[in-house]
N, C-alpha and C positions, 0 to 999 in steps of 0.2 A: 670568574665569569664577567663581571662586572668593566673590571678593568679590560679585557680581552675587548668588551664591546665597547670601551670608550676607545680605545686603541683603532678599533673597527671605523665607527663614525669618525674618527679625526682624520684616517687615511683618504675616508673618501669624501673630507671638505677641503683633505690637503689638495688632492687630484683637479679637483674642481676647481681650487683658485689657482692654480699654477696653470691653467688652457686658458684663463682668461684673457681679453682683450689687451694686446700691446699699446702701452702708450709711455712713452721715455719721457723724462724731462732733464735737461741742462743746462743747467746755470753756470755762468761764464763772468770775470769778472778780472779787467785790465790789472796793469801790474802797478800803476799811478791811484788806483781804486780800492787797493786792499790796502792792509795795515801794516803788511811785512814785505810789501815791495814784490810778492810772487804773483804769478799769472796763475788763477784759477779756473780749472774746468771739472766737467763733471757729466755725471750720468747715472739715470737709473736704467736700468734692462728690465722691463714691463713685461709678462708675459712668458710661454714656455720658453727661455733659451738655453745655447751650451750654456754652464756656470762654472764648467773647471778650468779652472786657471793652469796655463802650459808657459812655462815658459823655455823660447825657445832658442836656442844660442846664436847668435853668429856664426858664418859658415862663409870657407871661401871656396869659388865655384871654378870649374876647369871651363877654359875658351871653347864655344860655340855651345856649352850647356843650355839646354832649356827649363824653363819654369812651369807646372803644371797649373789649370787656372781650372779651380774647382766653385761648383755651386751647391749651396746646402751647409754651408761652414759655419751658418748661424745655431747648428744644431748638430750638426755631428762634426767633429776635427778628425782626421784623417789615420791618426796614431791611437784613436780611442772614440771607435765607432758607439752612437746608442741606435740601442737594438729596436726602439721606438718608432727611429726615423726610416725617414728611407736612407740608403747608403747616399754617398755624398757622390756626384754624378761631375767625372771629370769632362770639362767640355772644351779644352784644345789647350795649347803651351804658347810660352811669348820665349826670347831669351830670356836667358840669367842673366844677371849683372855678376864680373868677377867679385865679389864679398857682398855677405847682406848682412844685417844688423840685428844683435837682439833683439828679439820683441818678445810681447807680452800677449799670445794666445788664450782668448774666449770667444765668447759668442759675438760680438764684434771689438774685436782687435783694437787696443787701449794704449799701447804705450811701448816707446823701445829704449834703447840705450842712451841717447840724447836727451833723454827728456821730452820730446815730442808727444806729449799726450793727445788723444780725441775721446769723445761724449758723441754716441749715436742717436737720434731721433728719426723716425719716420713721415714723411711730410706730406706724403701721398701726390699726387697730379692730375691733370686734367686726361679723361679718357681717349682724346685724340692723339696724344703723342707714348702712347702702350708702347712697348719694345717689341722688335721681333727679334724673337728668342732663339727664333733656326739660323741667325746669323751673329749676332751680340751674344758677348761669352763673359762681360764684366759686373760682376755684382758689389753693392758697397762693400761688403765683409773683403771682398777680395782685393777691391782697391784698399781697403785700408791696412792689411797685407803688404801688399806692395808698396805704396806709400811708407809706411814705417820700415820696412825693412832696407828702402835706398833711401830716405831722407833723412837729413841732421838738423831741419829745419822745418818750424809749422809752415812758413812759405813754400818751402820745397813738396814739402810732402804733399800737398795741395797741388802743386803744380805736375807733380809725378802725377796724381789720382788723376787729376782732370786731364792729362793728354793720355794717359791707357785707356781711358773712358771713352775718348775722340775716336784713337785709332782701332781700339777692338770691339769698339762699341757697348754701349751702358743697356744690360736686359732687367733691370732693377725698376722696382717703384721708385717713384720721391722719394731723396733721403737729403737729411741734414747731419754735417758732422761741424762738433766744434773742435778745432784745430790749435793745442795749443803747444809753444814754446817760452822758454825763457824770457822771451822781450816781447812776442806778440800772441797775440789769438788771431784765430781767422772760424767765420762760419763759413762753410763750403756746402754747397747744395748743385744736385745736380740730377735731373731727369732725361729718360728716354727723346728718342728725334722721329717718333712713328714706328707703327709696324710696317712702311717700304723702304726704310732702310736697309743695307746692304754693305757687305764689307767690301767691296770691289765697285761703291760708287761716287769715288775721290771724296765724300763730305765727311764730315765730321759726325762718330755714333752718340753723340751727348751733346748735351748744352748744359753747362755748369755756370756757377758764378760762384765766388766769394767777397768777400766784406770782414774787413779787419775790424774788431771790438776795438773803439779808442782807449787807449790808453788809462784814463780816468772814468769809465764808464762802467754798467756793470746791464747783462740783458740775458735773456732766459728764452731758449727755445723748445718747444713741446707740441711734436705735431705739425706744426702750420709754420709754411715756409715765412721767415723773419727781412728777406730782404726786400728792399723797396725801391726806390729810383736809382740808377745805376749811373758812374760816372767813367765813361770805358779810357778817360785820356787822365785819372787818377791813381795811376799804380802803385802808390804809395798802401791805400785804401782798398782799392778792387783790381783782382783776377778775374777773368772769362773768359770762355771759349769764341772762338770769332763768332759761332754762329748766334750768340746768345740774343738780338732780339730777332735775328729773320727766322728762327723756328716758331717763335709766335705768331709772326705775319703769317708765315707760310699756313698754319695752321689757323686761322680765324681768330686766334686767341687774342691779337692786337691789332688796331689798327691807324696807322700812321695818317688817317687823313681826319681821325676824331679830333684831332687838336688836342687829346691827352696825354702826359708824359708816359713814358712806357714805364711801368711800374711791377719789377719782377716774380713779388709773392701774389701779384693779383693776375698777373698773363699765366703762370704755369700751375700754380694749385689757389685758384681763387679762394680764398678768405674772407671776405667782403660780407660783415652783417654775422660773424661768427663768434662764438663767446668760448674763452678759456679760462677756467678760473686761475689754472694755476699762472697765468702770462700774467695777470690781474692781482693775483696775489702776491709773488714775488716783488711786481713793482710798487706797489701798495708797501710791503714793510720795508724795501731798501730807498724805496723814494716816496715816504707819506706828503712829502709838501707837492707833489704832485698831483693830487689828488682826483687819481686816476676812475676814469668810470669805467663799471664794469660790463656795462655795454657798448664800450667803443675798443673792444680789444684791437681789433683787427686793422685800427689807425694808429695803434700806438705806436711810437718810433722803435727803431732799430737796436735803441741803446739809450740809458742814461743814467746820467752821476747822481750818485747812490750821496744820497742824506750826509751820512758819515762814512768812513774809510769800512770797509768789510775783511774781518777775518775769516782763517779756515774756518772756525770753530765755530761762528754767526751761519756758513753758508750750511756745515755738516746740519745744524741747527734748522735750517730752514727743509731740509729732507726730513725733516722728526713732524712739521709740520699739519695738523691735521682741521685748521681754519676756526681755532677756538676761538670764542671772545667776537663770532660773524654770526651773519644771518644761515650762515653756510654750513653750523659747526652739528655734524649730526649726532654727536654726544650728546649736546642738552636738547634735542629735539624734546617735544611735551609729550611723543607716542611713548617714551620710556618711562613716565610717571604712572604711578595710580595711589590709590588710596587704600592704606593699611587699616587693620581691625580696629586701629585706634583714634582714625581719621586724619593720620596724615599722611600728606602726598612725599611718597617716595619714589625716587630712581631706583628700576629693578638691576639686580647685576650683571643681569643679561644683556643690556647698554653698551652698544659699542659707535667707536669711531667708523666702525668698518663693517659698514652695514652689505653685506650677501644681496644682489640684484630684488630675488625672490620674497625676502624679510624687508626691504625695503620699500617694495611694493605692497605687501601685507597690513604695514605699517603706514603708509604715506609719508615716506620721508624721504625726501630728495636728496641725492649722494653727488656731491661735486665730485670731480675728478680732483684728489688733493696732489698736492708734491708728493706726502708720505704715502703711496699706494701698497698695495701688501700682494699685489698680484707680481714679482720682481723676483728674479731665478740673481737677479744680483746687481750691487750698485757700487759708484766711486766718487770720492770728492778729491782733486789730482792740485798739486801742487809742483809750477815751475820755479826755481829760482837759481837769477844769476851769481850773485856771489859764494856759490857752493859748485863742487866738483857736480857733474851731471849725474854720479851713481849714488850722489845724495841728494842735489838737490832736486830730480825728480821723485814724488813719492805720492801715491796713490791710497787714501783712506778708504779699506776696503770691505766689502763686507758681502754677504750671501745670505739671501730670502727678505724680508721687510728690513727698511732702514732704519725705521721707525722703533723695532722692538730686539735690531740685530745688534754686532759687534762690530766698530770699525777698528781695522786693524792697518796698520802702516806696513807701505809693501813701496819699499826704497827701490828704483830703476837698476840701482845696483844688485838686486837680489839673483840668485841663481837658479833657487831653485824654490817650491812651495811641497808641503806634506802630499802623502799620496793621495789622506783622503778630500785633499782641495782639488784635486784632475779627477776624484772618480765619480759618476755620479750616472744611473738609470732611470730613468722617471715612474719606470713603470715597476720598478720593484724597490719596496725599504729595504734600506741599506745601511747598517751602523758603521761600516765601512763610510760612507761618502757623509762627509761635514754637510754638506747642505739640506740633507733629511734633519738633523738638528735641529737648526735655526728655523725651518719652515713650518715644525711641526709645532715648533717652541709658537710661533708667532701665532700661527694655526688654532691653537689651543688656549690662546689666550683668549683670542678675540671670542670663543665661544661664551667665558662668562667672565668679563672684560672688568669688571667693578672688583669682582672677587678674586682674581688671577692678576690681571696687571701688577699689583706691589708684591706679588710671588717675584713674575718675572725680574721689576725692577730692583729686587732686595739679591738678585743674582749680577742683574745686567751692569747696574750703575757701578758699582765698588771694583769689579771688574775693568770697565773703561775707566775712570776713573787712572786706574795703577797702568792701562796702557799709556792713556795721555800724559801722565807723568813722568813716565821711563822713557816713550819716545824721543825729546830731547837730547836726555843724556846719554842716549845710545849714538844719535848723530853727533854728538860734541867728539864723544869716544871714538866714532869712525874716523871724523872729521880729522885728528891728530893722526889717527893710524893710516890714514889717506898719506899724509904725507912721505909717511916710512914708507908703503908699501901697499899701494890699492886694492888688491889681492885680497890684505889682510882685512883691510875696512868691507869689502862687498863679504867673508866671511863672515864676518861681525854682522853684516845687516842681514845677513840669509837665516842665522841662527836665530836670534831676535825674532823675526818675522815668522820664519815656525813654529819656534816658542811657544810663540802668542796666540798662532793658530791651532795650536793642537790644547792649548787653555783651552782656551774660549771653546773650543768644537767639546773637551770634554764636560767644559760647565755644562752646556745649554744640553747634553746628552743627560747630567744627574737631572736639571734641571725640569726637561719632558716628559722624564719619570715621575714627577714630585708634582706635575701639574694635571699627569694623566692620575695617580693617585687623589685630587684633590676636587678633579671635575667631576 
């Protein structure tokens, strides 16, 4: 009985932190700035989203074919409806292009056969340029769709998103994606042009802009649009849509007779006097001689060179991140002491990083928005690299529910296919079928009595990654040869591998939930 009702209360704190508030963060990080010479991107997914991984093959398409352009893909894909949402509402076709390119289907679309990886964030905008939606049919999930599917390049892809955005028009919030390939990144942001827009009145239904990360630099976007003064005759540097500063004018948002430069994160989703710890964190440990304040986020530059070179393993590291050793760190806050029978102050083991809205108002402890968040249906730390074949040297460190207490697992561009129970997944019903109830429940249940339970967790988690990061290597060294006999055989070799590893890991953390729900 016991067990039944701890099983009971876990399900319904699971429920409750998977509807929480979306907030993504991704860190981004030049190819001159890391240690191994690759382009880093990344992304956590904040919130309820899809989290089954599809992947979907290349496909070549007959003359005059069209494309279907659907909204709702953040939450239900088309081949694997959840019964939660509403169905996924198609809202008109473009052409096809004769061939589209593998990609990598979830709740926003992360990566295709080139290597082409993106990190989504939401950046929100100014309430006068809202979509109209009885006319604009293009949402980010679906640009990013299309985009990967015709592009071999983060330039490209970029340049695909932002002219299907022009001509079919953008019904989407603020978004920010980071764009990355083998030699460059790019952030691409791009908002609505008003609700009297219209497809039938010659302008343009978006106003986009992007900004190449330099090369040696390393910058973190979370929410709040990152670009800043624009230079429109530098295309080395920045992409735009023509209309990108007269939607401001048009709209109040700027004004060209103030004598100030036109400055793009502050005309379309004002920032100005706004605090992010995680924008403030990040730059704080990749660039401490900066000595960055944590009341001037919202001036901080666009990018900058990181202390020292940055590895995967530093960036995977900084998602584990939960602001110890800060005025911020709500582990040793002083509400989790008191005084035992024998007069000393102890930390009870009810002490968590991850303090619940409602226990943290209880309590008076104020809860930053960290990197590590545990409200996450799922996350990626994405490696491009030029001197390896593209179906290895793309590869995505993966994982599902907290980063922070999850498994990351390598998932090579070249892979094929993923286990059934990484596509399956219902929110509204447990599922031992679907990996993701695993991990979430595992994270779930930790945080309940986080003193007592974490080195449970960790005495599974650690020795685990550990043997992945170790064999990952030597499995691409192994491809890497069989690449040359015969490509076929190396994306075999990474498909296998990568299942392996997922259907491990999915049935550790399954003993794992057991032994914790046992133990609470």
């Amino acid at each position: 009985m016991l067990k039944r009702r701890a099983l009971w209360i876990a399900l319904v704190v699971i429920v409750g932190a998977a509807f929480g508030a979306a907030a993504c963060t991704d860190i981004m990080v030049g190819k001159l700035a890391s240690t191994d010479g690759s382009v880093i991107t990344s992304h956590t997914c904040d919130g309820a989203y899809d989290s089954r991984l599809v992947v979907v093959p290349a496909a070549d398409h007959q003359p005059g074919g069209m494309a279907p352009v659907y909204k709702g893909i953040i939450r239900a894909y088309p081949q694997f409806p959840i019964e939660r949402y509403k169905p996924m509402e198609k809202l008109g076709e473009i052409p096809e292009v004769p061939h589209t390119y593998k990609i990598f289907q979830i709740g926003y679309p992360f990566a295709n056969e080139y290597q082409v990886l993106i990190g989504e964030q939401t950046i929100g905008n100014s309430n006068k340029i809202a979509a109209n939606r009885e006319q604009a049919i293009m949402y980010i999930e679906q640009l990013e769709i299309f985009g990967l599917q015709r592009g071999k390049t983060a330039r490209e892809v970029v340049q695909i998103m932002g002219q299907l955005a022009e001509q079919y028009g953008y019904a989407d919030g603020g978004e920010g994606l980071a764009v990355a390939d083998e030699n460059e990144l790019w952030l691409f942001e791009c908002y609505a042009v008003g609700p009297l827009w219209t497809k039938d009145s010659g302008k343009p239904g978006a106003v986009w802009c992007a900004q190449r990360l330099p090369d040696d630099h390393v910058s973190v976007t979370c929410n709040k649009s990152r670009i800043g003064e624009v230079d429109p005759n530098d295309s080395a540097n920045f992409m735009m849509s023509s209309n990108y500063k007269q939607v401001a004018i048009d709209f109040g948002l700027y004004d060209p007779a103030s004598g100030q430069p036109f400055v793009w994160k502050y005309a379309y989703a004002d920032c100005r006097g706004k605090v992010d710890d995680r924008l403030w964190r990040v730059f704080s440990l990749l660039n401490p001689s900066g000595n960055w304040d944590h009341e001037q986020v919202a001036n901080y530059p666009f990018s900058v060179k990181p202390d020292a070179k940055v590895s995967i393993q530093r960036v995977i590291e900084l998602y584990h991140d939960q602001m110890a050793g800060t005025i911020y760190d709500a582990y040793e806050n002083e509400a989790w002491y008191y005084t035992d029978s024998k007069g000393n102050r102890v930390k009870t083991p009810f002490a968590t990083p991850v303090v619940p809205s409602g226990m943290s108002s209880w309590l008076g402890i104020s809860v930053p928005r960290k990197i590590a968040g545990n409200t996450c249906s799922y996350f990626f730390v994405g490696q491009c690299r030029d001197w390896l074949p593209a179906d290895i040297g793309g590869v995505l460190w993966f994982g599902l529910s907290a980063p922070a207490t999850s498994t990351w697992i390598p998932v090579w561009v070249g892979v094929e296919r993923v286990p059934v129970s990484w596509t399956t997944l219902d929110r509204k019903k447990f599922d031992r079928n679907s990996a993701w109830w695993a991990f979430e429940i595992a994270d779930n249940l930790v945080n309940q009595r986080y003193g007592d339970l974490k080195p449970v967790l960790d005495a599974v988690h650690l020795p685990l990654q550990a043997e992945i990061d170790a064999m990952a290597p030597i499995i691409e060294q192994t491809a890497l040869t069989m690449y040359a006999l015969d490509p076929a055989l190396a994306r075999a070799l990474l498909t296998d591998f990568t299942s392996t590893t997922m259907l491990k890991a999915e049935a550790a953390y399954w003993k794992l939930m057991d032994e914790l729900l046992f133990k609470l």
